[in-house]
C-alpha positions as CSV (number, residue, x, y, z in Angstrom):
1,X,81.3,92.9,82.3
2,X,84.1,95.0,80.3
3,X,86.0,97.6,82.3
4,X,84.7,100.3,79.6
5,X,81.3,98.6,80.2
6,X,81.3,100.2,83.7
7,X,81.8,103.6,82.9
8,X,77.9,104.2,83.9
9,X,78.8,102.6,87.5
10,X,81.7,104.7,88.0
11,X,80.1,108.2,87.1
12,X,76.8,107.0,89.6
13,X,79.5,106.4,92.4
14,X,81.3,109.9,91.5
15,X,78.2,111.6,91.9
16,X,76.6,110.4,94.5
17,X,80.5,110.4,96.4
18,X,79.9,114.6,95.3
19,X,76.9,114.5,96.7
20,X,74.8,115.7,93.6
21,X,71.2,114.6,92.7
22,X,70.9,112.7,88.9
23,X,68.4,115.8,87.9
24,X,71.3,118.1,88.9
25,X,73.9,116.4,87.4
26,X,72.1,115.8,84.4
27,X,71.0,119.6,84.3
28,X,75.1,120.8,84.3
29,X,75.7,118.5,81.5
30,X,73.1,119.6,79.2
31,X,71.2,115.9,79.0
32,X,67.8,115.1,80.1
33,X,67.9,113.3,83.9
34,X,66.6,109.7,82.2
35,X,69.3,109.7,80.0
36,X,72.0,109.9,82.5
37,X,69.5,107.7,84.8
38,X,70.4,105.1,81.4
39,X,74.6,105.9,81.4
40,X,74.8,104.9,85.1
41,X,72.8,102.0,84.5
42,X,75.6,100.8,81.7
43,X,72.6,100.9,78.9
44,X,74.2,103.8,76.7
45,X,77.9,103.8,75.9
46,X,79.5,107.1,76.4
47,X,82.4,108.9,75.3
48,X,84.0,112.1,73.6
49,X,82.4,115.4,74.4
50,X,80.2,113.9,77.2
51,X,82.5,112.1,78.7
52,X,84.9,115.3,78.9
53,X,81.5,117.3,79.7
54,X,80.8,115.0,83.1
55,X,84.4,114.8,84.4
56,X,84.7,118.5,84.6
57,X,81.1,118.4,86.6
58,X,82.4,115.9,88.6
59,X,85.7,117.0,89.3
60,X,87.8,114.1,88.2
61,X,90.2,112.8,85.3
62,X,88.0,111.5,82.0
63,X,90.1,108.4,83.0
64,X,88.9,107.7,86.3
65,X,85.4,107.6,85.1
66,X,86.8,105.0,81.7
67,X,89.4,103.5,83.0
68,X,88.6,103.0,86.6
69,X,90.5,101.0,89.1
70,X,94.4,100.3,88.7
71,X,94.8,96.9,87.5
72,X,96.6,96.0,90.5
73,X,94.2,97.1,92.4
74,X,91.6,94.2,90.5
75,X,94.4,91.6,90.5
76,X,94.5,92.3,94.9
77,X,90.9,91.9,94.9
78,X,91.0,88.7,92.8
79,X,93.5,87.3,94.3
80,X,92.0,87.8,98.1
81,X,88.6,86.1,96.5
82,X,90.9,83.3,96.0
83,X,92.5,82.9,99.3
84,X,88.9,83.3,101.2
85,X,87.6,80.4,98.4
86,X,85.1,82.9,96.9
87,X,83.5,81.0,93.3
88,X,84.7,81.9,89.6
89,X,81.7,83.9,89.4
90,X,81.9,86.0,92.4
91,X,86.2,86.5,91.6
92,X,84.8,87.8,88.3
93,X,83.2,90.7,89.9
94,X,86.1,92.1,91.5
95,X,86.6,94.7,88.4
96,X,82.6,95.7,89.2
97,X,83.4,96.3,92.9
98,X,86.5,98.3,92.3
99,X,84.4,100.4,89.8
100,X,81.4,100.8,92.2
101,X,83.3,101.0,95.3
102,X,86.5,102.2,95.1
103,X,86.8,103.3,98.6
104,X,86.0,100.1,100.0
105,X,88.3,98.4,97.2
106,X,91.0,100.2,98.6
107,X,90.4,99.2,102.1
108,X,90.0,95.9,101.4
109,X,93.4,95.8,99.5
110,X,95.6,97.8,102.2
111,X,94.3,94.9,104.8
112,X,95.0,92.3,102.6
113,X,98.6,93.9,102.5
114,X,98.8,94.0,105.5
115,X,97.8,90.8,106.3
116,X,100.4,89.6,104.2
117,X,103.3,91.7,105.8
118,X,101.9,90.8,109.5
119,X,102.0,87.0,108.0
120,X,105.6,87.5,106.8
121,X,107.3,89.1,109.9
122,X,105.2,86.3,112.2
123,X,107.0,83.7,109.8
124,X,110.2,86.0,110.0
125,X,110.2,85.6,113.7
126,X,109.4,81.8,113.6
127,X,112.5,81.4,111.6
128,X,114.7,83.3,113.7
129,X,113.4,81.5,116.8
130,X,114.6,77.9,115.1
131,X,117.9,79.6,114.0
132,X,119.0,82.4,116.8
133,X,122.2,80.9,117.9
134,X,121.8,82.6,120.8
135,X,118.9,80.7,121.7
136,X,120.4,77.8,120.8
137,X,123.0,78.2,123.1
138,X,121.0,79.0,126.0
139,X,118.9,76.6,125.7
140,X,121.7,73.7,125.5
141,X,122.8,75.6,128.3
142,X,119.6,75.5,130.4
143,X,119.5,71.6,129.9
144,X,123.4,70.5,130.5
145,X,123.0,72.8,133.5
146,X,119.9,71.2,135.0
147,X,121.4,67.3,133.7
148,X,124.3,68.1,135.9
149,X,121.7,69.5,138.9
150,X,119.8,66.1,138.7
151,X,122.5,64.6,138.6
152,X,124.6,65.6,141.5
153,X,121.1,65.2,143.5
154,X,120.9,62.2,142.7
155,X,124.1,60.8,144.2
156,X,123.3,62.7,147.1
157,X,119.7,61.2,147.1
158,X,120.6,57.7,146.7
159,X,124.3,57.1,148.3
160,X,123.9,57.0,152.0
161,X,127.3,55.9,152.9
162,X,129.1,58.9,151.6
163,X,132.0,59.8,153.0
164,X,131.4,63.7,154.8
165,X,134.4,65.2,152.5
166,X,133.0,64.1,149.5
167,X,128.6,64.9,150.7
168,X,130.5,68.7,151.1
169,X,132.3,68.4,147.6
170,X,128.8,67.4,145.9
171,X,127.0,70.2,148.4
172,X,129.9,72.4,146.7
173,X,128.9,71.6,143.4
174,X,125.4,71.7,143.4
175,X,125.6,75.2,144.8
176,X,127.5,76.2,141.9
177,X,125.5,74.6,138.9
178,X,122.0,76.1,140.6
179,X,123.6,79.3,141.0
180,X,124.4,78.9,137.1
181,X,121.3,77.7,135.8
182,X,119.5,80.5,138.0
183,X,121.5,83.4,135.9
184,X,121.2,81.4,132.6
185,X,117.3,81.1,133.0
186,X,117.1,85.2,134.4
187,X,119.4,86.0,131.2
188,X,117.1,83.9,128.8
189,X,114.0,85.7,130.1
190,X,115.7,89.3,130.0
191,X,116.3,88.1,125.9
192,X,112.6,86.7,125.5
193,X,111.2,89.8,127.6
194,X,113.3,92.4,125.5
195,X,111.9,95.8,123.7
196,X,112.8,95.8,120.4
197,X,115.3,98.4,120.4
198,X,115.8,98.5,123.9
199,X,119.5,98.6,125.5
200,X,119.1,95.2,126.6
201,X,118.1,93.9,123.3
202,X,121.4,92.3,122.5
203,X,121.9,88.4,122.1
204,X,125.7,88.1,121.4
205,X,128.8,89.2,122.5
206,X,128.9,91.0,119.1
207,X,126.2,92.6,119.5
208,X,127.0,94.1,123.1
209,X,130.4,95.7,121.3
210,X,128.4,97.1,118.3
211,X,125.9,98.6,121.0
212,X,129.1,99.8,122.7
213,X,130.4,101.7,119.9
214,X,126.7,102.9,118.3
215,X,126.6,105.1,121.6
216,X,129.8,106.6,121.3
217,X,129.2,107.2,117.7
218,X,132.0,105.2,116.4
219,X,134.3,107.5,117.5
220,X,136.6,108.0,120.8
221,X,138.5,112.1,121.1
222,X,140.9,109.8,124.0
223,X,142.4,107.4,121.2
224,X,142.6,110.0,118.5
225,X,144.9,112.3,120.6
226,X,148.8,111.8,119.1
227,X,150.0,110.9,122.6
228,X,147.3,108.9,123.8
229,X,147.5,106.4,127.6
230,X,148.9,103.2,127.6
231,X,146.1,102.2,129.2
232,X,143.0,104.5,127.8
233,X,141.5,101.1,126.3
234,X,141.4,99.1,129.2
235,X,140.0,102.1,130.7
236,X,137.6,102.3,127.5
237,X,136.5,98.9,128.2
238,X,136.1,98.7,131.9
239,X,134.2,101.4,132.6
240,X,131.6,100.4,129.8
241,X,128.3,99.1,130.8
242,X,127.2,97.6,127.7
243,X,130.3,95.2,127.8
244,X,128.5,93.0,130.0
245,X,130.1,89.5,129.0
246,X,133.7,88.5,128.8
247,X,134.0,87.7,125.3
248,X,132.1,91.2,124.2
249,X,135.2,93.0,126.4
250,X,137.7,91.1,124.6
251,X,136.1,92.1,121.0
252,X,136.0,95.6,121.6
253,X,139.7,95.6,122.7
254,X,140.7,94.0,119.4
255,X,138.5,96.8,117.8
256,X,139.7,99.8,120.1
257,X,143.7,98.8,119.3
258,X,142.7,99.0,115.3
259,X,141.1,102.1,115.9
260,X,144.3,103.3,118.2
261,X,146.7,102.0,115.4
262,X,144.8,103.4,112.5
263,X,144.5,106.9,114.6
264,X,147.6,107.0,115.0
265,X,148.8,106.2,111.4
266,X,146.3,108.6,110.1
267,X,145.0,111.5,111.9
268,X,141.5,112.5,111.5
269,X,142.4,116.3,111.0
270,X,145.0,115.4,108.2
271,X,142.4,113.1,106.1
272,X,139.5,115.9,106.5
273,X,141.9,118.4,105.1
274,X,143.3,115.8,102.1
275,X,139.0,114.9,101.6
276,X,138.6,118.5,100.8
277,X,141.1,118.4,98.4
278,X,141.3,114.9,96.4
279,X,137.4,114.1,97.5
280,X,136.1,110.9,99.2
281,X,138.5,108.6,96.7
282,X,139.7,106.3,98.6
283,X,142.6,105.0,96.0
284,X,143.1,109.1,95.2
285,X,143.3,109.3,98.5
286,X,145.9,106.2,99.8
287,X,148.3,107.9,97.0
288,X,148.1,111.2,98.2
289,X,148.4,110.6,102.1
290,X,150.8,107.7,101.5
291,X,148.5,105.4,103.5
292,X,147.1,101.7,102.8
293,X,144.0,101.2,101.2
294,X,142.4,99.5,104.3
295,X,143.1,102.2,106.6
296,X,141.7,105.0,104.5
297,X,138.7,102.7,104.0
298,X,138.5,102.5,107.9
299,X,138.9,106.0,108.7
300,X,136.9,107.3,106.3
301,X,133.6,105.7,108.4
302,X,135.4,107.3,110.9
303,X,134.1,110.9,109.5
304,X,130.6,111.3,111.1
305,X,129.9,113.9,108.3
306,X,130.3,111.2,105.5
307,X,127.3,109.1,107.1
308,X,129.3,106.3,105.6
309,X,129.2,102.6,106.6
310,X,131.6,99.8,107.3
311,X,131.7,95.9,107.3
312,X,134.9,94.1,108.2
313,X,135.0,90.2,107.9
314,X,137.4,87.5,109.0
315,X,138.8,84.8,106.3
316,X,136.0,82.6,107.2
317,X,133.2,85.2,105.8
318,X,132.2,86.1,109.4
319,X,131.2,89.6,109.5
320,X,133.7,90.9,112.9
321,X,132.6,94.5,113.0
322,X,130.1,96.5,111.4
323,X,129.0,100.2,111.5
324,X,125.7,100.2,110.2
325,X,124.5,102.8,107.6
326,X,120.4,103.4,106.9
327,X,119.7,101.7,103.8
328,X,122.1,98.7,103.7
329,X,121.1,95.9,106.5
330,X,123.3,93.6,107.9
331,X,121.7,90.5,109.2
332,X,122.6,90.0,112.7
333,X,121.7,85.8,112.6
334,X,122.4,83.4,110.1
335,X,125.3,84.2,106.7
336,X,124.9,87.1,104.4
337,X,124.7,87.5,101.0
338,X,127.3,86.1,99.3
339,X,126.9,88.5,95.8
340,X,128.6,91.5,98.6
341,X,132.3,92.5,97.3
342,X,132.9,92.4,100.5
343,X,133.7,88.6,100.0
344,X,134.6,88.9,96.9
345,X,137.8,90.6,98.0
346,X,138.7,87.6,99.9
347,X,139.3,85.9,97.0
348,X,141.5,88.4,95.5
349,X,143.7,90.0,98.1
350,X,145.1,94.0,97.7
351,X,142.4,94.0,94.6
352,X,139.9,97.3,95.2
353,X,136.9,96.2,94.2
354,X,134.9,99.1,93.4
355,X,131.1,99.0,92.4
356,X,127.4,100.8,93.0
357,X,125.3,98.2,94.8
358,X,121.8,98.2,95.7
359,X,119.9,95.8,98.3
360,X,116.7,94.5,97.0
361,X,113.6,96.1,98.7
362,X,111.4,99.2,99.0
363,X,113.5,100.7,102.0
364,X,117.0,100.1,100.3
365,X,119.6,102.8,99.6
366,X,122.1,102.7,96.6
367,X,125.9,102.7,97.8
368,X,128.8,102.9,96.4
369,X,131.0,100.4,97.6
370,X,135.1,100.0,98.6
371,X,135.9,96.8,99.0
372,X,139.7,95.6,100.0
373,X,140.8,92.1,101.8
374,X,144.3,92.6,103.2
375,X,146.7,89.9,105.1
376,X,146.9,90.9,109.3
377,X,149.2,89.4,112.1
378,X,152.9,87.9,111.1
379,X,153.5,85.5,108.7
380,X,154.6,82.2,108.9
381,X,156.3,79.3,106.4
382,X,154.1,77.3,104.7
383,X,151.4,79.1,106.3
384,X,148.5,81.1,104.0
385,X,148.5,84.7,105.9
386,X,145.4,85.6,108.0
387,X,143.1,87.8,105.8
388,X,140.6,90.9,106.6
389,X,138.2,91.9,104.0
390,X,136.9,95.7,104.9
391,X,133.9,96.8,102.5
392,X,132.8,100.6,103.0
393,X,129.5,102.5,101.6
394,X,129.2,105.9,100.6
395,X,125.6,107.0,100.1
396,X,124.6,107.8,96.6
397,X,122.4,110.4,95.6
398,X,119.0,108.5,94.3
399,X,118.7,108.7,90.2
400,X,121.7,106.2,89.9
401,X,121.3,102.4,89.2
402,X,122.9,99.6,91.0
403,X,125.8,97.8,89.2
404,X,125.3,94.8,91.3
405,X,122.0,94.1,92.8
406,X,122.2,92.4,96.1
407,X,120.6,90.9,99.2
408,X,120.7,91.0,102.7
409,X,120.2,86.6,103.5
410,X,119.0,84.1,101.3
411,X,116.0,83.8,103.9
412,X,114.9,87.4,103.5
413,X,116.1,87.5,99.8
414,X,112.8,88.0,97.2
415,X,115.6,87.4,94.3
416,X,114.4,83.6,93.3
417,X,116.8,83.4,89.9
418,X,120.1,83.4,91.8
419,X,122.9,81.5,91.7
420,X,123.9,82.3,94.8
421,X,120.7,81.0,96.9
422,X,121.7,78.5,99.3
423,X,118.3,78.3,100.4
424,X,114.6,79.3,100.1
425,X,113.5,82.5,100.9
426,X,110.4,83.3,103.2
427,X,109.0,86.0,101.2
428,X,108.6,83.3,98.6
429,X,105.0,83.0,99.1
């Protein structure tokens, strides 16, 4: 049936939704009862002044009684008829449902979203379970460990002539790789066992540093002072909990002597006071303090009150250090999006690359985005110099449009005409 055909349906469920008899509906239009009893049965087409004339009894918009369900609303219905295998005939009545039911259409459609979204993350998790290097790792480490346990035992097992010296070395070593495997099974099952969101949450030695510095809010008052310790880092990093790993201790050194250096080459007191003047420019603003690009990138997401991000990457495209801002995500597993200017500095060293971009999705904020790749450590001959490519966002007041569109992976990525997409996203479906 047309959707103008089921105007009659529509009005019946309005009424009877206000719960108002036919004869009393009929009576506040002006119409005898068994000629509404014949609109609501979709035998006399209605329009104009009636139309108008039961809308206003009825409360509602002229349209909702004409028009009835959104389109999209039909197309969910129709396309969850499909999925469950319902016939042509019964897909075809999804307009008549809407029109008759409309509270139950809408229920319907939210769980169907929903269902779809619950399907998504479930695949979402799947994936990161076949590609979470730090699953990868323990598990290779779980199964050299116990080779070398089986192993060892089995010397032990099946040499009886072993010399007492070398049954104590093998005693040693067994002792060592069970000890081992017991701590790399307990810190598997603390990952698997983790809250989402929980302190102990992290996977990587990466992650333990950016959980380090998320609780002291990315900043430290002891390596901003203009005489600070020789030895306020090692301090820093000893005392810290969250550095639970060797390698996540040595990161956050490297990061805590950049902050040091860039502290003490740029106070934050003297760039507040030059923000206030210039704005939040960051080339205005290298010019006017006499400072390199980088660094006023750096300390800038240093300002709390700026609510500004910052990614830093390594010449490889490995994201190093990242201060994460609401609106822009950063995957933690698996290679970003390439389209970022963050890496497209890298191929254009001491160029500012300066644009709005916007991650796909409905949760995404708009940014305007610094983007600089500068040469770090000494130099060499005949050597290419050790780049670092920093990228910061400023918030941008919603009304603007992107200038560059991005993602966040190509895994997560609902962008399918890219030329950037090494791989198929999950969302395709």
């Amino acid at each position: 049936m047309a959707r103008e055909g089921l105007t009659g349906s529509r009005i019946r469920e309005r009424r009877i939704m206000a719960s108002l008899k036919q004869a009393e509906l009929a009576r506040a239009i002006g119409i005898s009862a068994s000629y509404l009893n014949l609109i609501e049965h979709n035998k006399r087409r209605i329009g104009g002044k009636l139309l108008l004339d039961i809308a206003a009894a009825l409360e509602v918009e002229p349209q909702t009684l004409s028009e009835g369900a959104e389109a999209t609303l039909i197309a969910a219905l129709r396309e969850a008829a499909h999925e469950a295998g319902l016939s042509a005939a019964e897909s075809g009545r999804a307009e008549e449902f809407a029109s008759r039911f409309p509270g139950w259409a809408d229920v319907l459609s939210g769980a169907r979203r929903r269902i779809d979204a619950l399907e998504a993350t479930v695949e979402a998790l799947t994936d990161r379970l076949g590609h979470d290097p730090y699953l990868a790792a323990s598990m290779h480490e779980l199964l050299t460990t116990a080779a070398a346990v089986r192993s060892t035992a089995s010397i032990l097992a099946e040499t009886k002539t072993l010399q007492p010296e070398w049954r104590d070395r093998f005693h040693a070593n067994l002792n060592e790789d069970s000890d081992r495997l017991s701590t790399s099974a307990q810190n598997l099952v603390a990952y698997l066992d983790a809250e989402t969101g929980s302190d102990d949450a992290v996977s990587s030695p990466q992650e333990e540093v950016e959980a380090f510095l998320s609780a002291q809010g990315f900043s430290f008052d002891a390596l901003e002072q203009p005489e600070a310790p020789d030895g306020v880092i090692e301090d820093l990093v000893a005392e810290e909990p969250a550095l639970r790993s060797p390698a996540a201790r040595f990161i956050a050194r490297a990061v805590l002597r950049q902050v040091a250096r860039d502290a003490a080459g740029l106070p934050l007191g003297r760039l507040r006071d030059a923000v206030e003047t210039c704005g939040v420019e960051p080339l205005q603003l290298a010019r006017t303090l006499d400072q390199p690009v980088g660094r006023i990138l750096r300390r800038l997401a240093a300002l709390p009150e700026l609510e500004a991000g910052l990614i830093v990457c390594d010449r490889s495209g490995t994201v190093t250090f990242r201060k994460s801002v609401d609106g822009f995500s950063v995957p933690r597993h698996g290679a970003c999006c390439p389209l970022w200017p963050l890496f497209a500095a890298l191929g254009q060293p001491g160029a500012i690359i300066a644009c709005r971009v916007g991650q796909m999705g409905r949760a995404q904020g708009l940014f305007q985005s610094y983007a600089l790749s500068e040469p770090v450590g000494p130099q060499d001959y005949n050597m290419p110099p050790m780049l670092r490519s920093n990228m910061l966002l400023l918030p941008v007041p919603e009304g603007a449009a992107p200038e560059m569109p991005v993602g966040v992976t190509c895994r997560i990525c609902p962008r399918e005409e890219c030329a950037a997409r090494r791989e198929p996203s999950i969302l395709s479906a």
